[in-house]
py3Dmol code that shows the C-alpha trace and the ligand (Angstrom):
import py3Dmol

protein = """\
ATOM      1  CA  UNK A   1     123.846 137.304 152.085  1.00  0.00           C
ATOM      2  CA  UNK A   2     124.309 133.636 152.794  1.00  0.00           C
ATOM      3  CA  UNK A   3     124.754 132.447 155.965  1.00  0.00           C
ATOM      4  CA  UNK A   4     123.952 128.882 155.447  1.00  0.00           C
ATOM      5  CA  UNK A   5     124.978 125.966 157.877  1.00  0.00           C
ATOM      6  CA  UNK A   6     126.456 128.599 160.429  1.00  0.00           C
ATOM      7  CA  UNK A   7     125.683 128.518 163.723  1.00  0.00           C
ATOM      8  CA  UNK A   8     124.490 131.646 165.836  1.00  0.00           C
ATOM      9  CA  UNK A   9     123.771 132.202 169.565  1.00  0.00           C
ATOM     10  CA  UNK A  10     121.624 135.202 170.234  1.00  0.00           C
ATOM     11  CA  UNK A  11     120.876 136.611 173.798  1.00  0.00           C
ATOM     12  CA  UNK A  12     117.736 138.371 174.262  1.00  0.00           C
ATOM     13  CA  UNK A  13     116.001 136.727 171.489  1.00  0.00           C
ATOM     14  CA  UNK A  14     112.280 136.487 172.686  1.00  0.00           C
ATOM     15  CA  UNK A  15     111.355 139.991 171.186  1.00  0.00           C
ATOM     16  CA  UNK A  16     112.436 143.545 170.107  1.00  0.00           C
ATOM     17  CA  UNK A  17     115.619 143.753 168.574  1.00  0.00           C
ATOM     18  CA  UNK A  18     116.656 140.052 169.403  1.00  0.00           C
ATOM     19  CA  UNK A  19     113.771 138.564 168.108  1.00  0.00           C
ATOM     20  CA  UNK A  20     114.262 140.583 164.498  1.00  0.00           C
ATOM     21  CA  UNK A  21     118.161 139.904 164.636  1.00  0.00           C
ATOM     22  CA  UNK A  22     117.457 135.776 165.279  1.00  0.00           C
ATOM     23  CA  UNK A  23     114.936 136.140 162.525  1.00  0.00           C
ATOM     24  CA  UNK A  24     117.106 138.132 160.141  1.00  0.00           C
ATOM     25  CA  UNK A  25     119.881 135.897 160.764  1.00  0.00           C
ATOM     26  CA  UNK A  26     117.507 132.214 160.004  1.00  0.00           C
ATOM     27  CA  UNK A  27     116.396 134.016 156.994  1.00  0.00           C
ATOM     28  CA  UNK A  28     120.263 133.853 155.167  1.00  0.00           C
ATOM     29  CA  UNK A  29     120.198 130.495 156.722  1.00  0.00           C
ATOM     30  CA  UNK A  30     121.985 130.480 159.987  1.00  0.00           C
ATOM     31  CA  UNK A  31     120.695 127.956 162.614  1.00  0.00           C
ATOM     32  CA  UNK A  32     119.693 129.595 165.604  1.00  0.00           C
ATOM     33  CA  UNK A  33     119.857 129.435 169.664  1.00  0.00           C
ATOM     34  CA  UNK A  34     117.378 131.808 171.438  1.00  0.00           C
ATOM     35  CA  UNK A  35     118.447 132.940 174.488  1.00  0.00           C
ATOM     36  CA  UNK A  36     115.958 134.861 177.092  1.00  0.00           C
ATOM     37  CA  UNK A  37     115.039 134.484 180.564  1.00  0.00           C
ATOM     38  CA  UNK A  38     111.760 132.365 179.774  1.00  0.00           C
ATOM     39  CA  UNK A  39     112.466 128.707 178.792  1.00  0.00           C
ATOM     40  CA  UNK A  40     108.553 128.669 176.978  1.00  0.00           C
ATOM     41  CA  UNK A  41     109.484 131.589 174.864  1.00  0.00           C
ATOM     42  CA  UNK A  42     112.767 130.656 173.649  1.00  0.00           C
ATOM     43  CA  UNK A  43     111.311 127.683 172.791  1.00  0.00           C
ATOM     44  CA  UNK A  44     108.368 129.446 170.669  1.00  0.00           C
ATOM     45  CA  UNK A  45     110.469 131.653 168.644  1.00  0.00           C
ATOM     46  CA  UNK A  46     113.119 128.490 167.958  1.00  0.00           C
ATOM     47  CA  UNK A  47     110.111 126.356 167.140  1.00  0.00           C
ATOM     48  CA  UNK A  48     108.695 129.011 164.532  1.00  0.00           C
ATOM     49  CA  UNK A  49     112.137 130.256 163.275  1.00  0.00           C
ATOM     50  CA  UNK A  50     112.625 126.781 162.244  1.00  0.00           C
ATOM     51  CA  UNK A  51     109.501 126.251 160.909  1.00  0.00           C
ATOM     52  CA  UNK A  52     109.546 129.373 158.747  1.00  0.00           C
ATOM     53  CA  UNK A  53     113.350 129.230 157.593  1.00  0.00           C
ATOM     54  CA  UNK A  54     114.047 125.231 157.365  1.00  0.00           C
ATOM     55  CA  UNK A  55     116.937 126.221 159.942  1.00  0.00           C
ATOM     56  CA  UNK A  56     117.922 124.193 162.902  1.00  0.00           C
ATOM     57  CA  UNK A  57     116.991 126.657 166.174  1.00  0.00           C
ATOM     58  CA  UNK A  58     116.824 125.440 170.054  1.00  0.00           C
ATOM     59  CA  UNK A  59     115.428 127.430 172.777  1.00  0.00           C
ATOM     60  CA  UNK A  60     117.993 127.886 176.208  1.00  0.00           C
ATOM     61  CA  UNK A  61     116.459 129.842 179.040  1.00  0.00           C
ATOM     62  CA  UNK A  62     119.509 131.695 180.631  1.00  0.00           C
ATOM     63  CA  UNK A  63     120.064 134.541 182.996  1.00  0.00           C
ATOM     64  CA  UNK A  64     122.782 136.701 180.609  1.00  0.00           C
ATOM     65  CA  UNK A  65     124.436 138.580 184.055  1.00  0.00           C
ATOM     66  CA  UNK A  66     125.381 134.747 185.373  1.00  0.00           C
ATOM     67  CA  UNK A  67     128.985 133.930 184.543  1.00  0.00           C
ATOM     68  CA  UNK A  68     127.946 129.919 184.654  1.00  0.00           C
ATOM     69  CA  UNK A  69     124.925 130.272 182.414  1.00  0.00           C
ATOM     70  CA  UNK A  70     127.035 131.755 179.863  1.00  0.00           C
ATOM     71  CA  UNK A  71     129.192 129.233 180.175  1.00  0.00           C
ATOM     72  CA  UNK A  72     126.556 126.405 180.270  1.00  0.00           C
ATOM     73  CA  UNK A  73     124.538 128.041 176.912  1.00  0.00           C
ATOM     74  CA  UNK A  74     128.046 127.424 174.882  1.00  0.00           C
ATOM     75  CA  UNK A  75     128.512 124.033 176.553  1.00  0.00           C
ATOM     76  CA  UNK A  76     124.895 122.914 175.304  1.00  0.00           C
ATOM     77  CA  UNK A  77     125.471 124.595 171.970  1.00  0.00           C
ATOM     78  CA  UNK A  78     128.813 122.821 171.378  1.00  0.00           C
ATOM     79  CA  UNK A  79     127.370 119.238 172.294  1.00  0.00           C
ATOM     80  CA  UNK A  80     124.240 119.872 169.868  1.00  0.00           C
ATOM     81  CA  UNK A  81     126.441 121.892 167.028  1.00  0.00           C
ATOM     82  CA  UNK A  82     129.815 121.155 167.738  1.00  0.00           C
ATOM     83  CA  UNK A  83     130.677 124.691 167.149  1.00  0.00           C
ATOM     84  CA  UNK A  84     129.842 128.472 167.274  1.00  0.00           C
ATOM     85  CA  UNK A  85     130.363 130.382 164.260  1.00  0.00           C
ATOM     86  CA  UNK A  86     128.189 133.893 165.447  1.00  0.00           C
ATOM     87  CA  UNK A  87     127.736 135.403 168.899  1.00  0.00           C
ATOM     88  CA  UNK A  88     125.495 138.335 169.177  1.00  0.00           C
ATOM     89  CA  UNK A  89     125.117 139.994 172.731  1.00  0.00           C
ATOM     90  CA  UNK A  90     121.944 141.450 172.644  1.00  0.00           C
ATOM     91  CA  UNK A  91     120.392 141.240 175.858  1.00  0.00           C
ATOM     92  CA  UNK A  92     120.101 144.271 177.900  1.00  0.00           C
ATOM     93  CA  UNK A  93     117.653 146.166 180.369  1.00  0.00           C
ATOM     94  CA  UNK A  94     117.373 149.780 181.291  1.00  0.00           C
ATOM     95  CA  UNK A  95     117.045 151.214 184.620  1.00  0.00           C
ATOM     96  CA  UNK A  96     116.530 154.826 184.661  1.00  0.00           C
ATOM     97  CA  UNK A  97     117.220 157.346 187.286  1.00  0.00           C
ATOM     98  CA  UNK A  98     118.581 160.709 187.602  1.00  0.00           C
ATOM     99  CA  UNK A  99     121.844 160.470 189.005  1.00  0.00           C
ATOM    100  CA  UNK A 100     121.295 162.017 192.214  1.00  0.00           C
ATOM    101  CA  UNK A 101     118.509 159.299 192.833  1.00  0.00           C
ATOM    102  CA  UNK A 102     119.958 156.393 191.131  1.00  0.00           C
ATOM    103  CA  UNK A 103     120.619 153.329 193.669  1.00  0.00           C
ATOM    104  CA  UNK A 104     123.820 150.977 193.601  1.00  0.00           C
ATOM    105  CA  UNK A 105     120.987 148.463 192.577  1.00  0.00           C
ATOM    106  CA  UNK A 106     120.070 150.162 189.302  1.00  0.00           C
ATOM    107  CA  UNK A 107     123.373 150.990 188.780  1.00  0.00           C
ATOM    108  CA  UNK A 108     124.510 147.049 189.568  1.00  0.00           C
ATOM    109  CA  UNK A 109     121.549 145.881 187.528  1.00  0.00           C
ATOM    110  CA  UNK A 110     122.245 147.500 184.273  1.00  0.00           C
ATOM    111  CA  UNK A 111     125.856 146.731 183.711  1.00  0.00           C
ATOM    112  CA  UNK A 112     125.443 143.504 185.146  1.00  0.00           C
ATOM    113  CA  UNK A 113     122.961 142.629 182.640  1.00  0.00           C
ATOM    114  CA  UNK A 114     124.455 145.012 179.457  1.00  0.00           C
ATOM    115  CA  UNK A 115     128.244 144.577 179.785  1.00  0.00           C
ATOM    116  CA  UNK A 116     129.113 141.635 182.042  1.00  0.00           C
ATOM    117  CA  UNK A 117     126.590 139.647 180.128  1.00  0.00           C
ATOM    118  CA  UNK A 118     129.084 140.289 176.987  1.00  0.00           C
ATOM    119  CA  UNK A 119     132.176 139.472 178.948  1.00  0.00           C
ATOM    120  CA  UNK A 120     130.619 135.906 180.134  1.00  0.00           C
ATOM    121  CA  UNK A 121     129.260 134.579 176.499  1.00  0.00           C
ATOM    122  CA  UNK A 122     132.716 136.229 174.901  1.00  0.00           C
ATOM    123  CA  UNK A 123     134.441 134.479 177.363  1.00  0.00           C
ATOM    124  CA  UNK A 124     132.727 131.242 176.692  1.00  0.00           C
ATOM    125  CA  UNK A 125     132.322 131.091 172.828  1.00  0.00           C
ATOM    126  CA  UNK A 126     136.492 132.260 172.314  1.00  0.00           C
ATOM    127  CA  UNK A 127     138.032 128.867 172.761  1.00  0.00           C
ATOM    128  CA  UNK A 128     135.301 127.016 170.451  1.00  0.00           C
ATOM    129  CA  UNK A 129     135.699 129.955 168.314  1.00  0.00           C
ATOM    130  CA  UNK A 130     139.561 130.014 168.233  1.00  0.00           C
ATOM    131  CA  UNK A 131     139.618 126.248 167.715  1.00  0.00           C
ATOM    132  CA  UNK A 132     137.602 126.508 164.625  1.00  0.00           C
ATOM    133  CA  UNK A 133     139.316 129.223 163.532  1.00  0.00           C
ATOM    134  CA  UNK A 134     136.138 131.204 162.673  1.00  0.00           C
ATOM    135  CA  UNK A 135     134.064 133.847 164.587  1.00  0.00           C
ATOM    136  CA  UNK A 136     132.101 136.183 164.486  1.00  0.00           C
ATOM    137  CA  UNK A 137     131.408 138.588 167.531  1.00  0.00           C
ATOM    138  CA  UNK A 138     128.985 141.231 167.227  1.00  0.00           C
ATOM    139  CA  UNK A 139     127.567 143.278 170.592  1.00  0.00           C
ATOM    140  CA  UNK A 140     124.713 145.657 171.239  1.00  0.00           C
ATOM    141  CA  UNK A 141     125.708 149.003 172.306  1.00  0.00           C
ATOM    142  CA  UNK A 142     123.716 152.261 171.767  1.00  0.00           C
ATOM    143  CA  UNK A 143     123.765 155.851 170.550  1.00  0.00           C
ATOM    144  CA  UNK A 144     123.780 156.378 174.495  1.00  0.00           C
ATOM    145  CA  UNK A 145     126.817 154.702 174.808  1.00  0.00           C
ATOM    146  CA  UNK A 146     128.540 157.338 172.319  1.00  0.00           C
ATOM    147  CA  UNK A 147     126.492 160.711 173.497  1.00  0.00           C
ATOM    148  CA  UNK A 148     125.467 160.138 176.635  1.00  0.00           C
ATOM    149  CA  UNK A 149     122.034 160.961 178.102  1.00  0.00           C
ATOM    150  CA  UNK A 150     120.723 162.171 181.096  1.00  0.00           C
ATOM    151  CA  UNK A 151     118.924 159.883 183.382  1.00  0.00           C
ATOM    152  CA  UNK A 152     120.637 157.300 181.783  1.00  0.00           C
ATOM    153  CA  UNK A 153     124.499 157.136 183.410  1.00  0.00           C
ATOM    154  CA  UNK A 154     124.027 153.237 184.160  1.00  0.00           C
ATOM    155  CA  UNK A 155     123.059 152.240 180.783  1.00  0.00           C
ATOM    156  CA  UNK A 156     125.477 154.750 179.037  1.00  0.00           C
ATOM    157  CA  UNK A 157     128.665 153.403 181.158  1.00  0.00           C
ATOM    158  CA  UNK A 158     127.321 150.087 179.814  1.00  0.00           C
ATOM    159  CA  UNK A 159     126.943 150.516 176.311  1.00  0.00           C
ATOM    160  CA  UNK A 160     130.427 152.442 176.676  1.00  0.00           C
ATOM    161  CA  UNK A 161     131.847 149.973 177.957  1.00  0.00           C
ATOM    162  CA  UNK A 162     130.827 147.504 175.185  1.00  0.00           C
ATOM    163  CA  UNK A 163     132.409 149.498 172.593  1.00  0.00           C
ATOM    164  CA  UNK A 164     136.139 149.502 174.827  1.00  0.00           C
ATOM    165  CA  UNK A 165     135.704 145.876 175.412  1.00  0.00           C
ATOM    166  CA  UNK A 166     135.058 144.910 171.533  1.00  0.00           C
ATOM    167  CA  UNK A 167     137.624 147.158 169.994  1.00  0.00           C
ATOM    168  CA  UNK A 168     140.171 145.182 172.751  1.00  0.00           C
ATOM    169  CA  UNK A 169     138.770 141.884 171.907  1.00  0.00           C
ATOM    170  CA  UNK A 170     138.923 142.641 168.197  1.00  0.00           C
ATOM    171  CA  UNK A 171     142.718 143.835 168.205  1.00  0.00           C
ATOM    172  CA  UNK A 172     143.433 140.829 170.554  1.00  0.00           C
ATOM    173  CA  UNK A 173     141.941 138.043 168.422  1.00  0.00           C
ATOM    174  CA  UNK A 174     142.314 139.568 164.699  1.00  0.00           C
ATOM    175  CA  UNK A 175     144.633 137.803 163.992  1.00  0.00           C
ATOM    176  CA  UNK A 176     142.366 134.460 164.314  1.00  0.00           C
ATOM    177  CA  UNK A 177     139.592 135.441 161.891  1.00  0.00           C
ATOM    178  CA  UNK A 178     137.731 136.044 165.066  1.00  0.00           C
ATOM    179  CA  UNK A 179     135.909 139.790 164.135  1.00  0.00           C
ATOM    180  CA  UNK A 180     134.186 142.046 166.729  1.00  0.00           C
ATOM    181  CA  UNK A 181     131.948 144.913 165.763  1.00  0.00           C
ATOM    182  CA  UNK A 182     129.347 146.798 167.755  1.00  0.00           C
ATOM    183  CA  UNK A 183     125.983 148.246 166.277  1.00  0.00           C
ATOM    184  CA  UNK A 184     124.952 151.169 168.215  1.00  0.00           C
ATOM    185  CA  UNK A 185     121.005 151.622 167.427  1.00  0.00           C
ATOM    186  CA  UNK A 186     119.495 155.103 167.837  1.00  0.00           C
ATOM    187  CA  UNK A 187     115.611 155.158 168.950  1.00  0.00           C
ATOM    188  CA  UNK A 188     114.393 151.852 167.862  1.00  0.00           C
ATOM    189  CA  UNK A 189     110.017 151.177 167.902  1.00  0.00           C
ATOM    190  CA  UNK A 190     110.208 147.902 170.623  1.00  0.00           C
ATOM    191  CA  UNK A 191     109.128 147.436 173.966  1.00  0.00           C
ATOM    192  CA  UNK A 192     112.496 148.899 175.625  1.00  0.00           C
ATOM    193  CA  UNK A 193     111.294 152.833 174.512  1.00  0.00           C
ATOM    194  CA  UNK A 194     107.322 151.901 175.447  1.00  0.00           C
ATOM    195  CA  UNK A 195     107.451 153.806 178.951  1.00  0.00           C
ATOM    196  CA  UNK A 196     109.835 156.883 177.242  1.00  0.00           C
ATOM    197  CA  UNK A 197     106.521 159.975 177.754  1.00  0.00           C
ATOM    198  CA  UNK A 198     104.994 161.786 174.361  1.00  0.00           C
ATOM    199  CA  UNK A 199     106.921 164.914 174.961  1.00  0.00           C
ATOM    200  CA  UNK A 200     110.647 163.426 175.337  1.00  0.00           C
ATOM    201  CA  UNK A 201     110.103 160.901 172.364  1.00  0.00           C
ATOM    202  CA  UNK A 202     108.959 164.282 170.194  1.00  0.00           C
ATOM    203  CA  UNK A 203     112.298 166.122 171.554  1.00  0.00           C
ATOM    204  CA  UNK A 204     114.286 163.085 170.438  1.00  0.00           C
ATOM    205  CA  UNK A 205     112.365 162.691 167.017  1.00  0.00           C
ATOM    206  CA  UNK A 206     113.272 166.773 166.409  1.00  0.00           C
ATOM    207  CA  UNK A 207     117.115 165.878 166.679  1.00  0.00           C
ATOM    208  CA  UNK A 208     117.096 162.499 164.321  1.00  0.00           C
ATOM    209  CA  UNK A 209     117.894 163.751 160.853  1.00  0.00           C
ATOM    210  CA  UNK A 210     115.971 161.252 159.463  1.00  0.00           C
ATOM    211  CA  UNK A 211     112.682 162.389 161.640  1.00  0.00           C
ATOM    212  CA  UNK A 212     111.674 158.775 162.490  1.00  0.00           C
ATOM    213  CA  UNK A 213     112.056 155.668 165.151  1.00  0.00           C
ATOM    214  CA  UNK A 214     114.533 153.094 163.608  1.00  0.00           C
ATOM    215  CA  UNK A 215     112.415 149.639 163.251  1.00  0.00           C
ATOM    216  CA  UNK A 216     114.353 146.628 164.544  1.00  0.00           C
ATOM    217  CA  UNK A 217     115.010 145.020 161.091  1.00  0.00           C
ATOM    218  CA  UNK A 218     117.321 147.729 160.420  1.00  0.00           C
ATOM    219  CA  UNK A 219     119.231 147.215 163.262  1.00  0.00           C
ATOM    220  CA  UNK A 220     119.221 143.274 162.052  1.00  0.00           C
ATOM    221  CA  UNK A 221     120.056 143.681 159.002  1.00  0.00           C
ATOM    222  CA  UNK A 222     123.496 145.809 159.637  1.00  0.00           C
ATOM    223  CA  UNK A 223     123.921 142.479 162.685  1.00  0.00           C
ATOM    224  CA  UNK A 224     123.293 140.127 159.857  1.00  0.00           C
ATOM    225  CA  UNK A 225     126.163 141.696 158.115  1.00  0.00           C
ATOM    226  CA  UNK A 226     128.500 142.285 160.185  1.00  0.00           C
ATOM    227  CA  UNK A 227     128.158 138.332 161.359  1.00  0.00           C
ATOM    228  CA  UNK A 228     128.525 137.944 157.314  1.00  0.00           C
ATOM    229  CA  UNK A 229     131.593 136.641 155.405  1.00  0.00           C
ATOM    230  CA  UNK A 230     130.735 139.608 153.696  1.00  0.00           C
ATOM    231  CA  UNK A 231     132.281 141.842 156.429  1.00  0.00           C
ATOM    232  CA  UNK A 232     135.405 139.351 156.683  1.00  0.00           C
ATOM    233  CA  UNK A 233     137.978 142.485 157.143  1.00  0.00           C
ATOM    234  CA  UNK A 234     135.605 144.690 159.518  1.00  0.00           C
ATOM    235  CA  UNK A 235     136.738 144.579 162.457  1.00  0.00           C
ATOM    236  CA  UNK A 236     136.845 146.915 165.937  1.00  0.00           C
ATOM    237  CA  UNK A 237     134.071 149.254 164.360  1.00  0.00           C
ATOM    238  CA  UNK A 238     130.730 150.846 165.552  1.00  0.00           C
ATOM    239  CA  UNK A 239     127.893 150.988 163.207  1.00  0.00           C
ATOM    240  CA  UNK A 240     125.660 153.353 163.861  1.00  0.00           C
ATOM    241  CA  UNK A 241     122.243 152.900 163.376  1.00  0.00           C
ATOM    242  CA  UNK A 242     120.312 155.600 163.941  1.00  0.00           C
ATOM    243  CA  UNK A 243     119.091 157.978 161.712  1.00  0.00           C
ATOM    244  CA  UNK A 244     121.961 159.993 161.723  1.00  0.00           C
ATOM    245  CA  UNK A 245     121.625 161.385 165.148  1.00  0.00           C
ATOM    246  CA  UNK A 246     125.401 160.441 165.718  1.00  0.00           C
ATOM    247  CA  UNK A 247     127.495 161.846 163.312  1.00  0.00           C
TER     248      UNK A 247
END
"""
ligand_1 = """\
48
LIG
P 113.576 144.638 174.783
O 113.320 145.177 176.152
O 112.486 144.645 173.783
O 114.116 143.112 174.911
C 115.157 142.830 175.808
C 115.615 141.413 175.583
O 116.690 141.134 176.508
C 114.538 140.380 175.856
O 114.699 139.302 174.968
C 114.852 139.926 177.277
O 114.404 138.625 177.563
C 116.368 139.954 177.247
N 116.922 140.016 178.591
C 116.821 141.030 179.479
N 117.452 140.698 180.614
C 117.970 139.453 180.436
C 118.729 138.560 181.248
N 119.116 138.889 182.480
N 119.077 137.360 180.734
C 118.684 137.008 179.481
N 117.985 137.799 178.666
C 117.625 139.013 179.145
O 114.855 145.412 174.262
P 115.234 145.924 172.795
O 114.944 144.882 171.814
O 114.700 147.271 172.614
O 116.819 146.093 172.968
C 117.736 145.079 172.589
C 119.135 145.638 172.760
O 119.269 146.809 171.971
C 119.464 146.041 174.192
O 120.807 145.741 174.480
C 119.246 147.539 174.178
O 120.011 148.182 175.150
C 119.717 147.877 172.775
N 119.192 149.127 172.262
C 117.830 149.332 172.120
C 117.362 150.535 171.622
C 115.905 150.827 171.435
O 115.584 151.978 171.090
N 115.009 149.880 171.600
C 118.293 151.605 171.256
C 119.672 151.287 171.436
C 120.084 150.089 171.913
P 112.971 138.346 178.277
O 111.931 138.476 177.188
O 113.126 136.957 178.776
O 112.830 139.375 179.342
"""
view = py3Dmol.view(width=600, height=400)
view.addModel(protein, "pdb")
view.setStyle({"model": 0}, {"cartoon": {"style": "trace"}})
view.addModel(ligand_1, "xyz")
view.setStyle({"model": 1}, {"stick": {}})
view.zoomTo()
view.show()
């Protein structure tokens, strides 16, 4: 896969899933801006990407939920780059609750965070992207977004909603070679499924055909292609990730 000289923004970069997509994506030669909360780690993982991969990377601290950071990440990237080439909305959270005890909070958090974090950096790469006449859009949904899962109704609505919102974006800009696909991981090993307890991660483990956790790089690797020229007429899809436990 070559992904030399293209330029990719990637939200929740600082670890998990981010961190091995960023990676991934420096190692077929895209240059790389980190996006997390903490301005130190972006940083780090920008400094080593492009020490490991030869790749341009910068660090931009940014709150994903906020409307005018999204904007302000693109505006930076366009004055260093002059473009954006790949967007992958990675970022999320999870706030768990039943849904008898869930609070507007949790519920405000989550899709705050997950889904209006995608409509604020889609919103802000799509001119730079339709003036170049190239883009690729990939988001971060989840098998919980397809199947649903109780104690979960926040995050599912918002990894739902990211599949609605990037089959609409992908009919409305296919015509622009402008693509956007969703992943939708199943039980990945990072810090997100750390507090899941013994017994529920065994239940879960019983119902993934492929009796295992997913490991981040394979979740990466299906980004890295989707953001490929490689995938040029993909478009509107969900790839599932996930051992088979959606089928
Ligand atoms: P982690 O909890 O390991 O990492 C979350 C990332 O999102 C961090 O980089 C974090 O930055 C960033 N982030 C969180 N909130 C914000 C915010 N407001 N603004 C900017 N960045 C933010 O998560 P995973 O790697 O496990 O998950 C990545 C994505 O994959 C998520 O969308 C998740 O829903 C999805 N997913 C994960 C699965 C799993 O099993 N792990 C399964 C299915 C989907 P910081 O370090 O600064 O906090």
């Amino acid at each position: 896969m070559d992904l030399s000289n293209k330029i990719a923004i990637v939200t929740g970069a600082s670890r998990g899933i981010g961190y091995a997509i960023a990676d991934t994506l420096a190692s077929y030669g895209a240059n790389i801006v980190c996006v997390s909360t903490r301005q130190s780690v972006c940083d780090e993982v920008a400094a080593a990407l492009q020490e490991t991969y030869g790749v341009a990377c910068i660090g931009i601290a940014a709150d994903v939920s906020s409307f005018e950071d999204g904007a302000s990440v693109v505006k930076t990237v366009i004055g260093k780059f002059g473009r954006v080439d790949i967007l992958v909305n990675n970022a999320g959270i999870t706030r768990d609750n039943l849904m008898l005890r869930m609070s507007l909070e949790e519920w405000t958090d989550v899709i705050s965070v997950n889904l209006n974090s995608v409509f604020n950096f889609t919103k802000a790469v799509l001119k730079p992207m339709l003036k170049n006449r190239y883009g690729r859009i990939v988001n971060i949904s989840s098998v919980v977004g397809v199947m649903g899962n109780a104690g979960q109704a926040n995050y599912a609505a918002s990894k739902a909603g990211i599949i609605g919102f990037s089959k609409s974006i992908a009919r409305e800009f296919g015509a622009k070679n402008i693509t956007c696909n969703v992943v939708a991981p199943g039980f990945i090993e990072t810090d997100m499924i750390q507090s899941l307890p013994k017994d529920y991660l065994d239940t879960i483990m019983a119902s993934i055909p492929q009796k295992r956790l997913g490991s981040a790089r394979e979740v990466a690797e299906m980004v890295s292609f989707l953001a490929s020229d490689l995938a040029a007429y993909t478009t509107g899809q969900v790839l599932h990730v996930d051992g088979g436990m959606q089928m």
